[in-house]
N, C-alpha and C positions, 0 to 999 in steps of 0.2 A: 591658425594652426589646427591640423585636427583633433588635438584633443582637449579645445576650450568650448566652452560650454556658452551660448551667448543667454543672456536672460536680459529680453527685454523691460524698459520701463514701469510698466504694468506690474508685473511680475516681483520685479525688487520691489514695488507699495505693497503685495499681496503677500510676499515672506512677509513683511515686518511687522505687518499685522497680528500675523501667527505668534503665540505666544511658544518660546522654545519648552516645549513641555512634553514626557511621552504619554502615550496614550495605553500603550500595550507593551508588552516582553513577551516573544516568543520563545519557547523554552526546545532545546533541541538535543537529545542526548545524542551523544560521540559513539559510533562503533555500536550502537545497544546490542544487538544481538552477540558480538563477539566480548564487550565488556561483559553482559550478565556471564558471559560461561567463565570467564576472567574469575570474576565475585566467589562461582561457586564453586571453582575447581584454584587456588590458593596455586597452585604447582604451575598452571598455565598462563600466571603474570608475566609480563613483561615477556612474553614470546611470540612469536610468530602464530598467530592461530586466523581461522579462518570458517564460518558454519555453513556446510551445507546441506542441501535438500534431499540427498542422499549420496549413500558411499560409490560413486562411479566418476571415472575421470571426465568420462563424458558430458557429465554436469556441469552445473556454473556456479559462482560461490556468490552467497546471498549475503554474504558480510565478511569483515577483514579488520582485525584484532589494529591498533595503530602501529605494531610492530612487523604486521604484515605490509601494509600498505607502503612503509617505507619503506621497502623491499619493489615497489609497483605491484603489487597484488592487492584489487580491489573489487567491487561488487562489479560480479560480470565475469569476471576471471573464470577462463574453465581449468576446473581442478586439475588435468592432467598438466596444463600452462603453470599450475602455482606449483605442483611436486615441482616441478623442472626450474622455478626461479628458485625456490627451496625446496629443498627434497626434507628437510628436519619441520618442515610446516605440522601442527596440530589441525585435523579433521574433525569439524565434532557435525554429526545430524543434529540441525535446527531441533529445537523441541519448542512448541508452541507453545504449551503450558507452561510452561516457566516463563516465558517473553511477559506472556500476558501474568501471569505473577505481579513481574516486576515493575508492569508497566504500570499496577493498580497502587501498589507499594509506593511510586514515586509520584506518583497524583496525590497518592496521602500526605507526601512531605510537600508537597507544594503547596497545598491547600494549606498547609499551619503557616503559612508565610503569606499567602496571597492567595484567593479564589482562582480557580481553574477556572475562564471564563468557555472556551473551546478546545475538542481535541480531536485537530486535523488527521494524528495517525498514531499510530502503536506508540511510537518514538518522540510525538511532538506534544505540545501543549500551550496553552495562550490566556494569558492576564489580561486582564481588563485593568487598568490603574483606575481612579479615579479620587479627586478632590487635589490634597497635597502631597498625594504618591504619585501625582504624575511631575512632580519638582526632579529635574534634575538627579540632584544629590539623594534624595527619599528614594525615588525610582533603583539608582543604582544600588544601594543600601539594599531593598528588597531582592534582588537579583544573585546580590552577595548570598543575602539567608537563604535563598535556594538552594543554592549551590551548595552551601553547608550541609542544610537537611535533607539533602540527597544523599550526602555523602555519610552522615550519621543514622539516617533512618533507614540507609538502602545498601549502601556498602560503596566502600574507599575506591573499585575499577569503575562506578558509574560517573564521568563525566558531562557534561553539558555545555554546549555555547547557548548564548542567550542573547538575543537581539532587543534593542528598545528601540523605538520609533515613534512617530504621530499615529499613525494606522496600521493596521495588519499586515497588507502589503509590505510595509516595508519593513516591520520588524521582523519576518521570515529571510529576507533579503540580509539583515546584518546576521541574524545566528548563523547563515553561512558565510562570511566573509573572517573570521577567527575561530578555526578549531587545531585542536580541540581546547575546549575548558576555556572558551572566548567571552567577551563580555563585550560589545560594540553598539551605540548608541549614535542615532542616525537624526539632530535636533531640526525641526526647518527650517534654520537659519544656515544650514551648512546646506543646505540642498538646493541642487540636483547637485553641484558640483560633486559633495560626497559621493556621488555614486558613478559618477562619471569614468572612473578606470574601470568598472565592471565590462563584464561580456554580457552580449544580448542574452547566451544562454544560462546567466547567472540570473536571469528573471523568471520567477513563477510563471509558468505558463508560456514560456516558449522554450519549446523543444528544439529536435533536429527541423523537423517540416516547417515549424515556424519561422525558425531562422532562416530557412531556404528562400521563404513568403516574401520575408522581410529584406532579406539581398537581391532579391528578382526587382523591390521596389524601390533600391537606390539605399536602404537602409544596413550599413554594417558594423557599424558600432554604436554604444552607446552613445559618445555627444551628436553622432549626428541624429540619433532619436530624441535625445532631449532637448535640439534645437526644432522639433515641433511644435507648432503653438497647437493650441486643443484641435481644431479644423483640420491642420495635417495630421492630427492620430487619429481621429474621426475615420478618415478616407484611410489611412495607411490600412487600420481593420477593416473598417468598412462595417463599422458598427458600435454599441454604445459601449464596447471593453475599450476602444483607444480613447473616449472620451473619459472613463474613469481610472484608468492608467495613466493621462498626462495629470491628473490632479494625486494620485497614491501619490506618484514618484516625486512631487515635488510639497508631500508632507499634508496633502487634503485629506479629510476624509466624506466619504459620498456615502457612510448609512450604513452599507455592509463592509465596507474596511476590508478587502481581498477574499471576503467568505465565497467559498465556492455556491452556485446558487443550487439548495435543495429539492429535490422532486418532492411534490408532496405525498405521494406514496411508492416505495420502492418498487422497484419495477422487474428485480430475478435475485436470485441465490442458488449459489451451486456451490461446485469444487469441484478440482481437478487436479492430478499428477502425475511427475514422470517418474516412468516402472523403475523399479528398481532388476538388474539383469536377472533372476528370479522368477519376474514376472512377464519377461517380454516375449508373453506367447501367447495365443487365441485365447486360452486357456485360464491362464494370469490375468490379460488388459479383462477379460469379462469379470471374475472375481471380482479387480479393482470397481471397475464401472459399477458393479454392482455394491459394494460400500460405498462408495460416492453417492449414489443414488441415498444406502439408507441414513446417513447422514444429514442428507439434503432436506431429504421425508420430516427426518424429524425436526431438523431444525424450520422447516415448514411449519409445523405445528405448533412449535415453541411460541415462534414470534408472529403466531395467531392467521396465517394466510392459507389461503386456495390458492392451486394454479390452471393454469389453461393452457398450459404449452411446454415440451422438453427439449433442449435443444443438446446433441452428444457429438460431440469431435473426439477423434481417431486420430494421431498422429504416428507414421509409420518410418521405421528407418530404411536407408535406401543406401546399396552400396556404391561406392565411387562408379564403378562402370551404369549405374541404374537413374546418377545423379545426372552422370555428365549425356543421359542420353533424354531423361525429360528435365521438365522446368520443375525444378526441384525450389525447394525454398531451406532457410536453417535457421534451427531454432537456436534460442538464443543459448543451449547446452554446447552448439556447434554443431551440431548431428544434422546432415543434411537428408531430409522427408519430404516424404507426400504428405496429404493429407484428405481425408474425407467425415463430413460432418453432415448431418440432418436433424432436421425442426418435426415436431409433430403437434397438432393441437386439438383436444379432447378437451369431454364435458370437465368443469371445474371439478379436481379432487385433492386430498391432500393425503390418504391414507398409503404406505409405503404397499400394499399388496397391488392396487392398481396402476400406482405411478410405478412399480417392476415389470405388470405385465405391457406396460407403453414398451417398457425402455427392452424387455426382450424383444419386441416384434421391431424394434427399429435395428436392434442389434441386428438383427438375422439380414437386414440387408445391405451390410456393411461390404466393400467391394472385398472381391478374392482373389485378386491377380498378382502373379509372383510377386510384386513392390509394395505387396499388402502384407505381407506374413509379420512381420517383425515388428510391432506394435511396440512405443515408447512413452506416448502421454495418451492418457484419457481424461477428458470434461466431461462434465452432466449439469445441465446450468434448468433450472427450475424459471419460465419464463409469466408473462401475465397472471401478475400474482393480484387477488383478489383480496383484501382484509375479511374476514371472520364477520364482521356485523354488517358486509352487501354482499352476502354466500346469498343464492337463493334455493333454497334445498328441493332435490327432485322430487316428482310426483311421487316415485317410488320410493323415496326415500335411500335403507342401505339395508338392502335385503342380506348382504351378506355378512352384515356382520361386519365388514371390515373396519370401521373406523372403531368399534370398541377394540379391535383389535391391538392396531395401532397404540390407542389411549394405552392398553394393560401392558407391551411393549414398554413404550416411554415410561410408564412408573417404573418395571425394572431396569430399566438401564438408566436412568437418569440416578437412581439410589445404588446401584451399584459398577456404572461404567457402562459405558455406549454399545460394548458391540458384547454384551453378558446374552442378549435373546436377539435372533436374526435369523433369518431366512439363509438354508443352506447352502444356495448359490453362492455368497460372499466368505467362504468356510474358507477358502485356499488364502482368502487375504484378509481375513481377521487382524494380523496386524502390521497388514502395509496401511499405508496410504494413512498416517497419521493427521490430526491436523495440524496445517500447515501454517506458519508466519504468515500474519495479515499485515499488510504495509501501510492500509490504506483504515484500516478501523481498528479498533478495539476489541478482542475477543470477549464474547458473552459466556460465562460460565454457567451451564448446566449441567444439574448437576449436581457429580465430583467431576466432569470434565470441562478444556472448553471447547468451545468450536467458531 
């Protein structure tokens, strides 16, 4: 039948060996971004809310309250799509500074329970058990006081599912298999079978293209991937992830336990955003570009780096007759655009007056043709970034001054708020282009802000 799981000989000696014990709790809050605004607005419990990136239908919604969602309104939704399944839906602009608030707030309550061992993203977090906290019964007990001290050190709408497993991998795998406010424990002696009704796309790290990979080579559901022995996941990748994915899935651990593997020194920092309709003019997308930029600068400096290279995309709206006449692409607001972007690279700098006059002369040759006017997103991404102690400083040193510049900059806006002293050009968008919800890290608070 296809949905038996076969596990050869080998195999069954190699579970039983395993002592059933977890090794990790993946900690996964519900909703975070529409639960915090839940927390701190008492009046928008139990209703339909939903946070976006800004107030245009045109947008997409970055999160979905659980009263939304059961409605079908979920991340991706474009706003005009959610008035229309509910026209009574609550709008609120993402505020990042609160996210990361909250998200420091509830590392503190986890930590009085159990060490934070890793924290994969704004929203997530990961224990390390060890000794007779990886029992069973101890294990789940800890998971319990989580969940408690979340909800007494952080407040009663922040929920959490929370997965226990042998390794990483697969305790990210149970936090989502019960939400919200799940508890799922995944021991290896139940496995692979336990996971065997999942979708391919229910696994870390395979997307849409993956899954596409994965059905071109015979592969479409789970049991017939975990009737691979290690040699058919080997070839199925074609490389050493199907060799350490036939052992995650069936409760191994191989040393990094699902860790994404780290560059040893970051490699760009930027930001970017879509205008708000205010902004969507020459006039506007430059302003933006131009806080992006000083943002960038500074946070360049903060976390001690040089760069060697600016990379600035342009995204343009285009009307239906403009779409259906070139090869248009749509971004994921729905807004169907062109698009045009260029790379520059210069001597190593980090001082925001040099990295503006780059990013003006790139600006100036951005295209001009009728399907260009209508500018909707800008990026400014900070590439070949250098650390501070292999800078090699020029013969001439900084004739102009600029980097004390900068320095005397950073002290006042870091003491009193990011955009208190700037360069003129960014004057019309002083305060668009906030910063924005990070999915993927932690906000650094400098500062009184973060970024």
């Amino acid at each position: 039948m296809a949905d038996e799981v076969h596990i050869p000989e080998y195999e069954e000696g190699f579970r039983r060996l395993q002592a059933d014990r977890f090794g990790f709790l993946h900690i996964d809050l519900n909703s975070f971004f529409a639960s915090v605004e839940q927390q701190l607005h008492p009046e928008w419990r139990d209703r339909p809310l939903a946070v976006v990136p800004t107030m245009a239908d045109t947008t997409s919604c970055i999160a979905a309250s659980y009263e939304a969602k059961a409605l079908g309104i979920k991340t991706g939704t474009q706003v005009g799509e959610a008035k229309r399944i509910c026209p009574e839906i609550i709008l609120v602009a993402g505020s990042h500074t609160e996210y990361a608030k909250f998200s420091h707030k509830i590392a503190e309550a986890v930590e009085r329970c159990c060490p934070v061992a890793h924290t994969p993203s704004i929203d997530e977090m990961v224990c390390q058990l060890i000794g007779r906290e990886q029992e069973p019964p101890r294990a789940r007990k800890i998971a319990l006081e989580i969940k408690q001290a979340i909800k007494d050190d952080v407040g009663e709408t922040l929920r959490c599912s929370i997965g226990m497993a042998p390794n990483r991998y697969l305790a990210k795998i149970a936090s989502d298999m019960q939400k919200p406010d799940g508890l799922i424990g995944l021991l290896p002696s139940q496995l692979p079978r336990a996971i065997a009704h999942l979708e391919l796309r229910d696994l870390p790290g395979v997307g849409a293209k993956t899954e596409i990979r994965l059905n071109a080579k015979g592969i479409r559901t789970m049991p017939e991937l975990l009737a691979l022995d290690r040699t058919g996941m080997h070839a199925l990748w074609d490389s050493v992830w199907g060799d350490r994915l036939y052992h995650w899935l069936r409760g191994a651990a191989t040393g990094d336990d699902g860790a994404p593997v780290a560059a040893e020194v970051q490699k760009s920092l930027g930001h970017s955003h879509v205008l708000g309709p205010e902004h969507r003019s020459q006039e506007g997308a430059w302003a933006v570009a131009h806080k992006l930029l000083h943002k960038a600068a500074m946070r360049l400096r903060m976390e001690k780096f040089y760069t060697g290279s600016m990379a600035v995309t342009i995204k343009y709206m285009l009307s239906r007759e403009e779409a259906e006449r070139m090869k248009s692409k749509k971004h994921t607001s729905g807004i169907k655009h062109s698009g045009w972007g260029m790379e520059a690279r210069f001597p190593d700098c980090q001082d925001t007056l040099s990295l503006l006059d780059i990013l003006r002369k790139m600006w100036a040759q951005r295209p001009v043709g009728p399907e260009f006017q209508k500018p909707f997103f800008v990026g400014v991404t900070l590439r070949e970034l250098v650390p501070e102690d292999e800078f090699q400083v020029g013969l001439f040193g900084d004739p102009d001054n600029r980097a004390q510049l900068s320095s005397a900059m950073d002290k006042l806006n870091l003491k009193f708020g990011h955009t208190t002293v700037h360069f003129a050009g960014m004057l019309p968008a002083r305060e668009a282009a906030p910063t924005r919800i990070a999915f993927t890290q932690i906000p650094v608070q400098y500062g009184t802000e973060y970024m």
